[in-house]
mmCIF file of the N, C-alpha and C atoms, coordinates in Angstrom:
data_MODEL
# 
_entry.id   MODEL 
# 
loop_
_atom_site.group_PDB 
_atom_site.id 
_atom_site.type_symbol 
_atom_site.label_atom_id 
_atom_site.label_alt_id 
_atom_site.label_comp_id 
_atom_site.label_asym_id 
_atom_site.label_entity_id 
_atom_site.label_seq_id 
_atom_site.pdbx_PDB_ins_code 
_atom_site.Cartn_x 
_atom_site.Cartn_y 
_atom_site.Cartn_z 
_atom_site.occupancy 
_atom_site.B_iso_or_equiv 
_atom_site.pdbx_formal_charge 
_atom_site.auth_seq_id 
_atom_site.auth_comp_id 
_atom_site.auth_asym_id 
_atom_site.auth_atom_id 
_atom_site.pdbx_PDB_model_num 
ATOM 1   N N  . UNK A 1 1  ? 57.694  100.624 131.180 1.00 0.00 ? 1  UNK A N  1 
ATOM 2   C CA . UNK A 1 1  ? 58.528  99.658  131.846 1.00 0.00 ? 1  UNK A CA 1 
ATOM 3   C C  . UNK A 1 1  ? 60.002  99.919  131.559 1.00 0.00 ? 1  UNK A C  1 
ATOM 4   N N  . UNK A 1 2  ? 60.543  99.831  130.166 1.00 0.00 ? 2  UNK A N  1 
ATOM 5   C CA . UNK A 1 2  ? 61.549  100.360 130.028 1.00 0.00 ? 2  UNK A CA 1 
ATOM 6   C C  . UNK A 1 2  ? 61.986  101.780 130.121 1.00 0.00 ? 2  UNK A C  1 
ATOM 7   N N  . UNK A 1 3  ? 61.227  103.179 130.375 1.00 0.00 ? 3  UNK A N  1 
ATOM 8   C CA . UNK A 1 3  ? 61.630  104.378 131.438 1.00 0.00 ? 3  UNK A CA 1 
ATOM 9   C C  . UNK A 1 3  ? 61.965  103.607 132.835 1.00 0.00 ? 3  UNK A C  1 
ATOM 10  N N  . UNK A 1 4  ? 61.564  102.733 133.206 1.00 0.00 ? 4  UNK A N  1 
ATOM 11  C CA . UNK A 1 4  ? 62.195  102.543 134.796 1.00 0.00 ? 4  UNK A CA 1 
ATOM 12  C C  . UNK A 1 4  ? 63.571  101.726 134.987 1.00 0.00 ? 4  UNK A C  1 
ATOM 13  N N  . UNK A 1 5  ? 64.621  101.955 134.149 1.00 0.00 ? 5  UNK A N  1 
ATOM 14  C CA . UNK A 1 5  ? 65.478  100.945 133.794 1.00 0.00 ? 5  UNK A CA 1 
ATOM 15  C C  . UNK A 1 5  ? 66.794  102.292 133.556 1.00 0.00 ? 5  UNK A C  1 
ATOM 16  N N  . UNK A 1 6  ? 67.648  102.320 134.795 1.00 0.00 ? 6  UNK A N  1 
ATOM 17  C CA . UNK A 1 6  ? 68.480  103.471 134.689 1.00 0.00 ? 6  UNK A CA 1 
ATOM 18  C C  . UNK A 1 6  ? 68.785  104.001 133.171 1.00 0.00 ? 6  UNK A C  1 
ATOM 19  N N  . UNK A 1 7  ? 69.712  105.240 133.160 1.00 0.00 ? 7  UNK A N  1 
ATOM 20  C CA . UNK A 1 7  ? 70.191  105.449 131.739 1.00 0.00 ? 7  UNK A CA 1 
ATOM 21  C C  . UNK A 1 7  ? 71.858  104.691 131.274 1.00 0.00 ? 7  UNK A C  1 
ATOM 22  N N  . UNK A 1 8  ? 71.730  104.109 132.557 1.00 0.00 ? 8  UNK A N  1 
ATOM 23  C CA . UNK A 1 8  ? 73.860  103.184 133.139 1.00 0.00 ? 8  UNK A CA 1 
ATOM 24  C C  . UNK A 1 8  ? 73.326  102.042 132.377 1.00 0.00 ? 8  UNK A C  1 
ATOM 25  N N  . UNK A 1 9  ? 72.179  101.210 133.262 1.00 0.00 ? 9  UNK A N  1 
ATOM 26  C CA . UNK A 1 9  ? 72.074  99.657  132.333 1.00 0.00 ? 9  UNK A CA 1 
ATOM 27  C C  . UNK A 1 9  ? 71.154  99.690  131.239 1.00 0.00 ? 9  UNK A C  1 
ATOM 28  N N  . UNK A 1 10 ? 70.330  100.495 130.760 1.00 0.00 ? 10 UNK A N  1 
ATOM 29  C CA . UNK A 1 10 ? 70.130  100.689 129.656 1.00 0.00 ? 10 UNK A CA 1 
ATOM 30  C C  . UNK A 1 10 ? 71.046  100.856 128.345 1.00 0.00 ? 10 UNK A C  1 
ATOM 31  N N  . UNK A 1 11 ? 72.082  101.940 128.478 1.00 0.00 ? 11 UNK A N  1 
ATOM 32  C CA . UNK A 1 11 ? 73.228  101.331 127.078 1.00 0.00 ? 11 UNK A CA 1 
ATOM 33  C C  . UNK A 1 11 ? 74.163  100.535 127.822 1.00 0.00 ? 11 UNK A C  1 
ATOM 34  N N  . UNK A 1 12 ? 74.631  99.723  128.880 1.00 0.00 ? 12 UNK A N  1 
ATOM 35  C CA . UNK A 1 12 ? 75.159  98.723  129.250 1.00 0.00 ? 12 UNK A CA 1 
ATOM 36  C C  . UNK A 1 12 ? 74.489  97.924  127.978 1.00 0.00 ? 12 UNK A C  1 
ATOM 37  N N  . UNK A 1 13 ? 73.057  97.211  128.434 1.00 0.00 ? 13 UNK A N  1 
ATOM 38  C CA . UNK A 1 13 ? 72.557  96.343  127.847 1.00 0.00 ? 13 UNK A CA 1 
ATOM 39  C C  . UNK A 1 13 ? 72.206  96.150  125.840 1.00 0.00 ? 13 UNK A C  1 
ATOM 40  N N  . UNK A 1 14 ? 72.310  97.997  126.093 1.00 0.00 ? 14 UNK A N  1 
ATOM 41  C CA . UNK A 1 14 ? 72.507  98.252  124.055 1.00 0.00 ? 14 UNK A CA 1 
ATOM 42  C C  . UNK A 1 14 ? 73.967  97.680  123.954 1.00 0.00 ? 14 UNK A C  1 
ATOM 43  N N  . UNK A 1 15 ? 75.326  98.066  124.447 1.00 0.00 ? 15 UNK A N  1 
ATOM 44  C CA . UNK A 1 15 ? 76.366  97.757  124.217 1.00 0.00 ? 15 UNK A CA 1 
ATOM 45  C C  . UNK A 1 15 ? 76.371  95.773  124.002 1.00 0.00 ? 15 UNK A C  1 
ATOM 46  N N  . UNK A 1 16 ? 76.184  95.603  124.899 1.00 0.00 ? 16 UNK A N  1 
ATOM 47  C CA . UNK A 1 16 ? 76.045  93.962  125.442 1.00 0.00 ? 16 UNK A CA 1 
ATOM 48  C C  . UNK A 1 16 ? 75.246  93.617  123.855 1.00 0.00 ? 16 UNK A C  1 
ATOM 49  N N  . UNK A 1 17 ? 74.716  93.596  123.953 1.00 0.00 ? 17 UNK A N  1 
ATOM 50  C CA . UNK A 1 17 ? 73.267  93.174  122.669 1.00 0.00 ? 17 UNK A CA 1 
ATOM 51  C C  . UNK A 1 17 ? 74.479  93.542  121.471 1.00 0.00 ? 17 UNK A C  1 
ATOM 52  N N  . UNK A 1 18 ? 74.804  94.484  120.983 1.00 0.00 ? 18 UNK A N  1 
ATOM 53  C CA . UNK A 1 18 ? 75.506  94.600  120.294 1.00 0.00 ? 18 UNK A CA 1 
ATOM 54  C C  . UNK A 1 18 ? 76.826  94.060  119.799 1.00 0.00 ? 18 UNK A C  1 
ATOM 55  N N  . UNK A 1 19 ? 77.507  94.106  120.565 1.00 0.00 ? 19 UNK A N  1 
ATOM 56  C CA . UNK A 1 19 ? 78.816  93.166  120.839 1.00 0.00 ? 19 UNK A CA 1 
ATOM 57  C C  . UNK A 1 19 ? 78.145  91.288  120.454 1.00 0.00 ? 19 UNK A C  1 
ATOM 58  N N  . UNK A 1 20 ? 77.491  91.246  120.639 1.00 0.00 ? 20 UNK A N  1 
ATOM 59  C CA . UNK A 1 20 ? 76.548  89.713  120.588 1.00 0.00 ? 20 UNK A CA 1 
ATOM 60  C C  . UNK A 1 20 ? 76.592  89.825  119.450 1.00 0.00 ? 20 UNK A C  1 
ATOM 61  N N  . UNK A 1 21 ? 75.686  90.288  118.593 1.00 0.00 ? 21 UNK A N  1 
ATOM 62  C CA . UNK A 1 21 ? 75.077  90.536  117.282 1.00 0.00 ? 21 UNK A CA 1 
ATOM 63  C C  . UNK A 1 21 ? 76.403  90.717  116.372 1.00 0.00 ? 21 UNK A C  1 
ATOM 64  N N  . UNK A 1 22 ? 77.557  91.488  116.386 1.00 0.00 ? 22 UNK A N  1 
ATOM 65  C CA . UNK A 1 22 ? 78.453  91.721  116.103 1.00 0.00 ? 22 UNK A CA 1 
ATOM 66  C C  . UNK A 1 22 ? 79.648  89.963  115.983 1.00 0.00 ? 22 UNK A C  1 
ATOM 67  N N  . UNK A 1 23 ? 80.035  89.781  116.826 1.00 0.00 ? 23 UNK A N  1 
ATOM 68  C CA . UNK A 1 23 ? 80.548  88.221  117.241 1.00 0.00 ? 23 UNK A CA 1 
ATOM 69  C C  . UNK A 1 23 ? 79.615  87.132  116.708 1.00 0.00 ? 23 UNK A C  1 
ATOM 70  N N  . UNK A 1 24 ? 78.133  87.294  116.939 1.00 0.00 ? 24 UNK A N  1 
ATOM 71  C CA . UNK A 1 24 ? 77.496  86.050  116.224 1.00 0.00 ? 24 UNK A CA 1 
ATOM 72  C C  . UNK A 1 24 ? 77.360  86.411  114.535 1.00 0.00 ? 24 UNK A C  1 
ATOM 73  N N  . UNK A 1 25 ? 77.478  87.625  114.290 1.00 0.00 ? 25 UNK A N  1 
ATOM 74  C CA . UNK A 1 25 ? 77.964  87.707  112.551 1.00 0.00 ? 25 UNK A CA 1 
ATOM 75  C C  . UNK A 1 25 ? 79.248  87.228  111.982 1.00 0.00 ? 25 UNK A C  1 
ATOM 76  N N  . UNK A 1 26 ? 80.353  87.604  112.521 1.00 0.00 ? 26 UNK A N  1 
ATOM 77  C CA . UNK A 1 26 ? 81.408  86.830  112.433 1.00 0.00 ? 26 UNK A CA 1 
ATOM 78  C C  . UNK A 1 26 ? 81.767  85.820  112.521 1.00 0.00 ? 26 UNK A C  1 
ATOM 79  N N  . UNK A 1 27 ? 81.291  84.992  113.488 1.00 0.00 ? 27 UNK A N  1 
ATOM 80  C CA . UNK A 1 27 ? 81.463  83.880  113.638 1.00 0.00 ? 27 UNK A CA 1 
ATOM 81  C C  . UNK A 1 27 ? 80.440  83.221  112.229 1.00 0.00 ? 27 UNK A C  1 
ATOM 82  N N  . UNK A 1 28 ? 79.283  83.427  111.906 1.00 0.00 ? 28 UNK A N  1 
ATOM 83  C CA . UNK A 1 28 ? 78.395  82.928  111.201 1.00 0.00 ? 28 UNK A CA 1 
ATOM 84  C C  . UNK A 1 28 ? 79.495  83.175  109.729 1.00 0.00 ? 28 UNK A C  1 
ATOM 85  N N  . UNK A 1 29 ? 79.855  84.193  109.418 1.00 0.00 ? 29 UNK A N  1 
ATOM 86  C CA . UNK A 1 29 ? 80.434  84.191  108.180 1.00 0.00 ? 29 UNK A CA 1 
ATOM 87  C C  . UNK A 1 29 ? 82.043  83.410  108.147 1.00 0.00 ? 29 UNK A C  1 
ATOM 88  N N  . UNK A 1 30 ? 82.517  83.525  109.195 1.00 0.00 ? 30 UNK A N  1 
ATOM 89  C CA . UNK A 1 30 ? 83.620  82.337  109.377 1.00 0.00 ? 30 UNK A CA 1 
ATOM 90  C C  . UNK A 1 30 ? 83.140  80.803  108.745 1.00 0.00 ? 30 UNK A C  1 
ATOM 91  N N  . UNK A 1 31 ? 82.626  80.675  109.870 1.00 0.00 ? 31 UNK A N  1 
ATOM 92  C CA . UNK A 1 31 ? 81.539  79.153  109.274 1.00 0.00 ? 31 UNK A CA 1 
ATOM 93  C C  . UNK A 1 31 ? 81.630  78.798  108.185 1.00 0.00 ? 31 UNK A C  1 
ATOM 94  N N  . UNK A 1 32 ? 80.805  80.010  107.466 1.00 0.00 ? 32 UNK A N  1 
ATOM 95  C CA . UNK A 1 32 ? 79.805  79.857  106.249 1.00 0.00 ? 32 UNK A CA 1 
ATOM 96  C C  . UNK A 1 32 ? 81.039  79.995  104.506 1.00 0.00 ? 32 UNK A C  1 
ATOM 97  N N  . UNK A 1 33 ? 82.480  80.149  105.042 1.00 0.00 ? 33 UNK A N  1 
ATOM 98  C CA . UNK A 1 33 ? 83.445  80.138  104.439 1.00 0.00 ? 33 UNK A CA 1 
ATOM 99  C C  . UNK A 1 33 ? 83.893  78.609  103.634 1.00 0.00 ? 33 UNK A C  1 
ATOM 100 N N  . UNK A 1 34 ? 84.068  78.612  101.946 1.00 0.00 ? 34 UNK A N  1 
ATOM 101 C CA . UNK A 1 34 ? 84.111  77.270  101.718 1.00 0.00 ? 34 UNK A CA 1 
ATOM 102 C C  . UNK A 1 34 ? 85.406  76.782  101.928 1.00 0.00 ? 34 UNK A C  1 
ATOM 103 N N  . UNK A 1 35 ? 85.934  75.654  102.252 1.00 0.00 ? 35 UNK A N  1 
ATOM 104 C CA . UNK A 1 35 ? 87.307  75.456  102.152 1.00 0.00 ? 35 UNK A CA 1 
ATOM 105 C C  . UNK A 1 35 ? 86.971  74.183  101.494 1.00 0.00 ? 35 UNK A C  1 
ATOM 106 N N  . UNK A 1 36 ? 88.595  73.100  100.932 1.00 0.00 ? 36 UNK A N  1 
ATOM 107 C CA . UNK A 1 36 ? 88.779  72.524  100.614 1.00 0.00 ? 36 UNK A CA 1 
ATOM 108 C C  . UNK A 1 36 ? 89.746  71.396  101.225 1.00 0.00 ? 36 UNK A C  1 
ATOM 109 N N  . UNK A 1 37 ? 88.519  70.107  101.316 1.00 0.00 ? 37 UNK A N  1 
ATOM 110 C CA . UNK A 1 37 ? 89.530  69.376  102.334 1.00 0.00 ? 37 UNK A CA 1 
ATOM 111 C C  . UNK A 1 37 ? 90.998  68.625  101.432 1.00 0.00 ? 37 UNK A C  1 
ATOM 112 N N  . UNK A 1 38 ? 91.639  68.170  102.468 1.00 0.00 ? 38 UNK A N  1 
ATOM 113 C CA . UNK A 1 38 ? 93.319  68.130  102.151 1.00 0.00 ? 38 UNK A CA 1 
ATOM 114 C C  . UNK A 1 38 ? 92.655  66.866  100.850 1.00 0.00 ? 38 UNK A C  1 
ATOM 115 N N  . UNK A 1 39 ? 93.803  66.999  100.084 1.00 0.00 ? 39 UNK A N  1 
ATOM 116 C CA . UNK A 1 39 ? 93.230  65.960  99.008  1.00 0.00 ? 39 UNK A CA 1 
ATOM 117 C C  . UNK A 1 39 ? 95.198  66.628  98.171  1.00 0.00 ? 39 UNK A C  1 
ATOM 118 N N  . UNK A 1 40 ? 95.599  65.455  97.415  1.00 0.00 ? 40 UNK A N  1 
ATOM 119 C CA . UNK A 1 40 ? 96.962  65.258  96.644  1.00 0.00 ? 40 UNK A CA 1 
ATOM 120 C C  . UNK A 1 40 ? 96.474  65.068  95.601  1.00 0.00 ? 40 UNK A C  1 
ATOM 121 N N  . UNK A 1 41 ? 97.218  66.056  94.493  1.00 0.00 ? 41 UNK A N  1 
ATOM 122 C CA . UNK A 1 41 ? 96.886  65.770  92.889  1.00 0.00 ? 41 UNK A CA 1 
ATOM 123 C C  . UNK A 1 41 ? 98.583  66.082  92.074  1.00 0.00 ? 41 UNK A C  1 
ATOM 124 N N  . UNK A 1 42 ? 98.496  65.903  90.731  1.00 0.00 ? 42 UNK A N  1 
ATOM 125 C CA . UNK A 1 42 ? 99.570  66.715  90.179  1.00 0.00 ? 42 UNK A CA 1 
ATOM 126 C C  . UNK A 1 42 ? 99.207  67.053  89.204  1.00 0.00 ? 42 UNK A C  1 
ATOM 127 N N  . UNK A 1 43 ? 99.850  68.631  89.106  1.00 0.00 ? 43 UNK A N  1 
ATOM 128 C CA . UNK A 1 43 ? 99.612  69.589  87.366  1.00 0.00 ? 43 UNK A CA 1 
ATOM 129 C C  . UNK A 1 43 ? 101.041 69.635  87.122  1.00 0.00 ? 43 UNK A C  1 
ATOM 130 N N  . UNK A 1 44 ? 101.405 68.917  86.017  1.00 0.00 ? 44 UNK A N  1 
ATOM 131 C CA . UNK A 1 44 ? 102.161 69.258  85.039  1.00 0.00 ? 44 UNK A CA 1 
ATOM 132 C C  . UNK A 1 44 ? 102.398 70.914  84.228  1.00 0.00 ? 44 UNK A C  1 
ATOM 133 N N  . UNK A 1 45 ? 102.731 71.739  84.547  1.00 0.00 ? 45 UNK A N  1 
ATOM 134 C CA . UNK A 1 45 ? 103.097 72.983  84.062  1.00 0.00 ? 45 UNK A CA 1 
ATOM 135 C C  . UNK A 1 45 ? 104.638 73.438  83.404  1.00 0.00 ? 45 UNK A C  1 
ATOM 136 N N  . UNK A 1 46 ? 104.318 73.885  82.094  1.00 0.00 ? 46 UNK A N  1 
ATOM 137 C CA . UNK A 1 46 ? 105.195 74.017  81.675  1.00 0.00 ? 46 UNK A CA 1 
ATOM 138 C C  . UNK A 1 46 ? 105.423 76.053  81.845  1.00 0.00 ? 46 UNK A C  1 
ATOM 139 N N  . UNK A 1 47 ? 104.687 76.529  82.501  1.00 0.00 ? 47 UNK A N  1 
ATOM 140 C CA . UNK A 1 47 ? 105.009 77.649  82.575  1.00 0.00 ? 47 UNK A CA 1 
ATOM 141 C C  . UNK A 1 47 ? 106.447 78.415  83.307  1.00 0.00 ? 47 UNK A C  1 
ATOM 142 N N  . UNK A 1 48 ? 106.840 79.506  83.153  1.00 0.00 ? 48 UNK A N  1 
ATOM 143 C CA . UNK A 1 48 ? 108.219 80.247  84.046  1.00 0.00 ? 48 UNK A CA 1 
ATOM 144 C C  . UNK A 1 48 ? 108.311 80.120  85.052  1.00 0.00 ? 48 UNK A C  1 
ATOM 145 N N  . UNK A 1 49 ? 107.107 80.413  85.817  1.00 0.00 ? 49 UNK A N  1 
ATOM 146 C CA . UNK A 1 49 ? 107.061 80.801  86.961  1.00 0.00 ? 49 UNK A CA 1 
ATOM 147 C C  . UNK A 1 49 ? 105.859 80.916  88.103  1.00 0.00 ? 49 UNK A C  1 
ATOM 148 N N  . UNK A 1 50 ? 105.877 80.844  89.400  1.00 0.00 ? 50 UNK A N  1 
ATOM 149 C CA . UNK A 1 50 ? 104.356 81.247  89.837  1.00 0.00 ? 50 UNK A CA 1 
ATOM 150 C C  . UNK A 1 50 ? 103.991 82.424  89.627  1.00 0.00 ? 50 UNK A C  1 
ATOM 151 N N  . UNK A 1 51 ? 102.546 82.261  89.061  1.00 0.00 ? 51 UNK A N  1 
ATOM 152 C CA . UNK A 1 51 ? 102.070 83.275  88.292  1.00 0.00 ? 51 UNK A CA 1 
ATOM 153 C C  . UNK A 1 51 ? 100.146 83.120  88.004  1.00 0.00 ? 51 UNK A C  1 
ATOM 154 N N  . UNK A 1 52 ? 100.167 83.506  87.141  1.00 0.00 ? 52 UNK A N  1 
ATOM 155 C CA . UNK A 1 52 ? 98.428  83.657  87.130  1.00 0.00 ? 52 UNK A CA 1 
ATOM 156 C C  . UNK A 1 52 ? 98.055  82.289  85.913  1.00 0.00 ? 52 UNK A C  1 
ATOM 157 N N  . UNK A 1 53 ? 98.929  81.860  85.553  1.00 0.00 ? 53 UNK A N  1 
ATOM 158 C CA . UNK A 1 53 ? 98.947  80.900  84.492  1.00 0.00 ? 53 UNK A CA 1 
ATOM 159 C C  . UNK A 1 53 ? 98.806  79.484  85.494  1.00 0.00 ? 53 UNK A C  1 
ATOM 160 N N  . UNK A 1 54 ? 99.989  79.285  85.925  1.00 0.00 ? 54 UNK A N  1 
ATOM 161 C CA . UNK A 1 54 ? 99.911  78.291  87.337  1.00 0.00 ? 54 UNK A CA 1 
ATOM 162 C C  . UNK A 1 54 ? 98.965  78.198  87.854  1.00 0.00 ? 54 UNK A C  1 
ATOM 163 N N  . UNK A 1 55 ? 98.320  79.088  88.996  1.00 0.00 ? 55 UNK A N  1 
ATOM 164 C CA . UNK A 1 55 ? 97.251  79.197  89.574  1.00 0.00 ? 55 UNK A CA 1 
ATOM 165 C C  . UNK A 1 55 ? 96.241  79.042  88.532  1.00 0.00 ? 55 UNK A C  1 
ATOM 166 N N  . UNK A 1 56 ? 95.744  79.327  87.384  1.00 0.00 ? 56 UNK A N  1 
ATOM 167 C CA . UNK A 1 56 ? 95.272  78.485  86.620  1.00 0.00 ? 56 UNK A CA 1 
ATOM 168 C C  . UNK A 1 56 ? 95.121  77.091  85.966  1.00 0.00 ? 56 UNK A C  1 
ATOM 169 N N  . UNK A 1 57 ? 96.509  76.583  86.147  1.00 0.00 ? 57 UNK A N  1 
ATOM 170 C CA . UNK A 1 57 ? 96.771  75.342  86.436  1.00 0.00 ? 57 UNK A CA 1 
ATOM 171 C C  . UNK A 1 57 ? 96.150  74.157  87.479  1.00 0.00 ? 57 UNK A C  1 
ATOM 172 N N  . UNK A 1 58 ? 96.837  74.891  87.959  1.00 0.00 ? 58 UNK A N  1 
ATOM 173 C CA . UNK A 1 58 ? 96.167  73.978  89.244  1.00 0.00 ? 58 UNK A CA 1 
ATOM 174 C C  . UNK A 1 58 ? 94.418  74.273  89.979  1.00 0.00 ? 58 UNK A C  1 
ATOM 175 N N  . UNK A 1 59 ? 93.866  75.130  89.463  1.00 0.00 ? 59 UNK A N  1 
ATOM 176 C CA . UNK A 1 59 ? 92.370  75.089  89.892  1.00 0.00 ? 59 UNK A CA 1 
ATOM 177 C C  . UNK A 1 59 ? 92.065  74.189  89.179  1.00 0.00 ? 59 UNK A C  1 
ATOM 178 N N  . UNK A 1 60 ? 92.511  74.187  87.663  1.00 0.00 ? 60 UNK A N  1 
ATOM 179 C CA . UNK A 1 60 ? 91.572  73.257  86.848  1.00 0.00 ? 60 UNK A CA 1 
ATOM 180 C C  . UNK A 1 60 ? 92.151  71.405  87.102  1.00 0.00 ? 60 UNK A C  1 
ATOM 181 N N  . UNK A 1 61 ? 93.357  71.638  87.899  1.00 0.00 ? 61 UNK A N  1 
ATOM 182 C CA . UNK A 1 61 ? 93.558  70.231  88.281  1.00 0.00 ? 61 UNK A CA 1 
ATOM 183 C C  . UNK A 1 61 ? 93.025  69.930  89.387  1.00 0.00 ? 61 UNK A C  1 
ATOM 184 N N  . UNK A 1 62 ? 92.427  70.763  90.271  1.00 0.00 ? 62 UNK A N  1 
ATOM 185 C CA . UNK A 1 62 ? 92.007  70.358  90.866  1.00 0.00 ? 62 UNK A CA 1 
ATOM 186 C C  . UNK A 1 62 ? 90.313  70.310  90.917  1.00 0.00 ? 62 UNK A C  1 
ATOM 187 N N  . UNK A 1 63 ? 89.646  70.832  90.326  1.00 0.00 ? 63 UNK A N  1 
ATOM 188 C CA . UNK A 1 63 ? 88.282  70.462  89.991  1.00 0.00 ? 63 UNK A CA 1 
ATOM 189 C C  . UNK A 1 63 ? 88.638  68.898  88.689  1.00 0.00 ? 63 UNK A C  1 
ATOM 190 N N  . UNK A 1 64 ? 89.939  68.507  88.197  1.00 0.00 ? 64 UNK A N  1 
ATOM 191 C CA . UNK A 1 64 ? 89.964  67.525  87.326  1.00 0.00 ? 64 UNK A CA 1 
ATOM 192 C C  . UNK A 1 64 ? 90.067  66.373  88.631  1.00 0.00 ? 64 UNK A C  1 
ATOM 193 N N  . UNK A 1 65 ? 90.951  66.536  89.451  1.00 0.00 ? 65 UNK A N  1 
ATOM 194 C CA . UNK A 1 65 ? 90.622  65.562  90.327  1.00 0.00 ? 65 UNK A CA 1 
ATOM 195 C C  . UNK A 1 65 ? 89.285  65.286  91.286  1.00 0.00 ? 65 UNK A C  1 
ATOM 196 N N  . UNK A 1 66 ? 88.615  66.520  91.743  1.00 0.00 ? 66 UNK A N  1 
ATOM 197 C CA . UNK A 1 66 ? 86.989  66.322  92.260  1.00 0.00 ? 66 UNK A CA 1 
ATOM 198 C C  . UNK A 1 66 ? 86.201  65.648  90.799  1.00 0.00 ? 66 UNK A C  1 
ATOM 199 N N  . UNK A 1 67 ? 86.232  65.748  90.108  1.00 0.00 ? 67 UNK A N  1 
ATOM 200 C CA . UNK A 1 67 ? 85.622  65.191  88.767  1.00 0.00 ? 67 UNK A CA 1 
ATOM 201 C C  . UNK A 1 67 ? 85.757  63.712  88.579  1.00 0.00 ? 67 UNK A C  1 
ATOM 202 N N  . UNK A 1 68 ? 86.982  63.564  88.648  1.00 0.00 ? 68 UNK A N  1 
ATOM 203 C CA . UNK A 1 68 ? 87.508  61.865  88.589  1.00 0.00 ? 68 UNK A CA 1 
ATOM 204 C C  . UNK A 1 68 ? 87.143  61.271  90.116  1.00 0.00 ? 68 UNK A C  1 
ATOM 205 N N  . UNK A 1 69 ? 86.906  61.948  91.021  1.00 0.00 ? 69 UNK A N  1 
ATOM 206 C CA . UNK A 1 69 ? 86.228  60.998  92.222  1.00 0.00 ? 69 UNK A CA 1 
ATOM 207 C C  . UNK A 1 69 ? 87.826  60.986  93.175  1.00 0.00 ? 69 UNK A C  1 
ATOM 208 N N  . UNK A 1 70 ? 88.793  61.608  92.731  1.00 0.00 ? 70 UNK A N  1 
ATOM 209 C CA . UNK A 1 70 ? 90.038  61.751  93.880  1.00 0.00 ? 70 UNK A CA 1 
ATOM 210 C C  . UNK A 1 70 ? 89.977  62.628  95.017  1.00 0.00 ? 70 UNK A C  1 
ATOM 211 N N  . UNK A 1 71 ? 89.540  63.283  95.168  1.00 0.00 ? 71 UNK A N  1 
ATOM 212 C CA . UNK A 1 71 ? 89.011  64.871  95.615  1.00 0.00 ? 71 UNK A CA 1 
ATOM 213 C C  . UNK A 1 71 ? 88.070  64.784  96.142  1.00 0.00 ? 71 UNK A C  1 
ATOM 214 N N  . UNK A 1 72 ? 87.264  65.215  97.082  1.00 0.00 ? 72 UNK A N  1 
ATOM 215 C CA . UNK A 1 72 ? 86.253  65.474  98.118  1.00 0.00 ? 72 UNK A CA 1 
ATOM 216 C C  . UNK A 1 72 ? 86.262  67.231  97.296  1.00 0.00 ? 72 UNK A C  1 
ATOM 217 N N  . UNK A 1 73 ? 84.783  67.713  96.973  1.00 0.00 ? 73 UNK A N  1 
ATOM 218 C CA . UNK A 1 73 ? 84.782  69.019  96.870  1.00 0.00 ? 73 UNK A CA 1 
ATOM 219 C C  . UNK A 1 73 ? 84.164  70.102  98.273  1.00 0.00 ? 73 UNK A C  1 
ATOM 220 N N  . UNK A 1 74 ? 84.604  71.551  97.308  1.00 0.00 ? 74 UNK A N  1 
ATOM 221 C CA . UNK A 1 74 ? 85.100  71.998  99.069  1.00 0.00 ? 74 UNK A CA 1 
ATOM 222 C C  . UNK A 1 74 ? 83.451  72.218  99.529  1.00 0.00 ? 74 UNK A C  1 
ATOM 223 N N  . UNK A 1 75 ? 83.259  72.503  100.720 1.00 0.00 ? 75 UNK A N  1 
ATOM 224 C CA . UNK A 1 75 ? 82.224  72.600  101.234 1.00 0.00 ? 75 UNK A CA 1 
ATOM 225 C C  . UNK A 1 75 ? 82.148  73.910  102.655 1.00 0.00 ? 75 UNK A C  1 
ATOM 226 N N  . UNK A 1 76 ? 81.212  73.994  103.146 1.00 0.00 ? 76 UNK A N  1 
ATOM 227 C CA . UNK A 1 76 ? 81.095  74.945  104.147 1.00 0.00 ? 76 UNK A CA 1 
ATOM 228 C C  . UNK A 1 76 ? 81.830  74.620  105.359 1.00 0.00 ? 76 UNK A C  1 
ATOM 229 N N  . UNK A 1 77 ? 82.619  75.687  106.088 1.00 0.00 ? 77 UNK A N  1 
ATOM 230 C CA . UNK A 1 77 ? 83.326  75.310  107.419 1.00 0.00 ? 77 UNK A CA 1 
ATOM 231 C C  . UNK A 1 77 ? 82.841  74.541  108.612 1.00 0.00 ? 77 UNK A C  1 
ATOM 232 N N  . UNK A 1 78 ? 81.634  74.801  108.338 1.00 0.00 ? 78 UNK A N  1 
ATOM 233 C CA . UNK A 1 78 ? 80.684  74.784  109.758 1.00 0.00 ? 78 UNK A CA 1 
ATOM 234 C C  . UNK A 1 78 ? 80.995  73.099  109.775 1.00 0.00 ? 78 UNK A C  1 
ATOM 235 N N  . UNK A 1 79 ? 80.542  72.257  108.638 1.00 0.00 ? 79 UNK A N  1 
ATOM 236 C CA . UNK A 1 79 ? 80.533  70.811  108.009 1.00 0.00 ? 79 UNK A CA 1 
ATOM 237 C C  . UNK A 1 79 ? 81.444  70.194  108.963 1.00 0.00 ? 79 UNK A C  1 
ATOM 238 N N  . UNK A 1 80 ? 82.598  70.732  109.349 1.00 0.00 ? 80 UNK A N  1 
ATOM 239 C CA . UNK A 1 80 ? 83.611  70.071  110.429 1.00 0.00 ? 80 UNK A CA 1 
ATOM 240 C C  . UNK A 1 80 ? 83.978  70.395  111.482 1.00 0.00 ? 80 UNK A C  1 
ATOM 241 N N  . UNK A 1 81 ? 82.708  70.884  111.906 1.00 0.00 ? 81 UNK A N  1 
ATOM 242 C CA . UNK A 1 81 ? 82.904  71.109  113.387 1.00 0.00 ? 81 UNK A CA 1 
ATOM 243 C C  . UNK A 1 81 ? 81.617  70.428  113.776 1.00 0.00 ? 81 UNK A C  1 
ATOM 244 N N  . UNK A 1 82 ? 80.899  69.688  112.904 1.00 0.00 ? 82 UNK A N  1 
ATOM 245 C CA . UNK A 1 82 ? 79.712  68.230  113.240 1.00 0.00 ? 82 UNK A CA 1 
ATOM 246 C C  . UNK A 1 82 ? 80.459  67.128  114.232 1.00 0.00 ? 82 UNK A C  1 
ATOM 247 N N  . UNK A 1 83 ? 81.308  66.913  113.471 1.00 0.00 ? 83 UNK A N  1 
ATOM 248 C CA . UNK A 1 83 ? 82.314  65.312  114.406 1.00 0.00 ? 83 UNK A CA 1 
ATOM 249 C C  . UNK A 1 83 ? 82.501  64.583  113.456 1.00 0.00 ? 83 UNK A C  1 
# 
């Protein structure tokens, strides 16, 4: 059945299929990306400068605020595109 199926729309239809498979992976790993919804905290830092110390700072203020119940923790993308 598939010998009777030119050799034009035969890789037409490999290309097509592919391009699909390709776009529905991407999109799936977009999705599947965690983010963190908007939420206000403050870290006190006495460090120089932005740096790797800071950014240490503030992760742990901000898992201190998901901890204390200020914070929503982050979750999968897909989660807000429900409604």
């Amino acid at each position: 059945m598939i010998s009777q199926i030119p050799d034009d729309t035969r890789r037409l239809l490999f290309v097509a299929c592919t391009v699909t498979a390709l776009a529905a992976g991407a999109l799936g790993a977009f999705a599947a990306q965690s983010v963190r919804p908007s939420c206000s905290y403050v870290v006190f830092s006495l460090g120089s400068g932005p740096g790797a110390e800071q950014e240490e700072a503030m992760e742990r203020g901000y898992w201190q605020a998901v901890g204390s119940g200020e914070c929503a923790p982050p979750h999968a993308r897909w989660q807000f595109w429900r409604g």
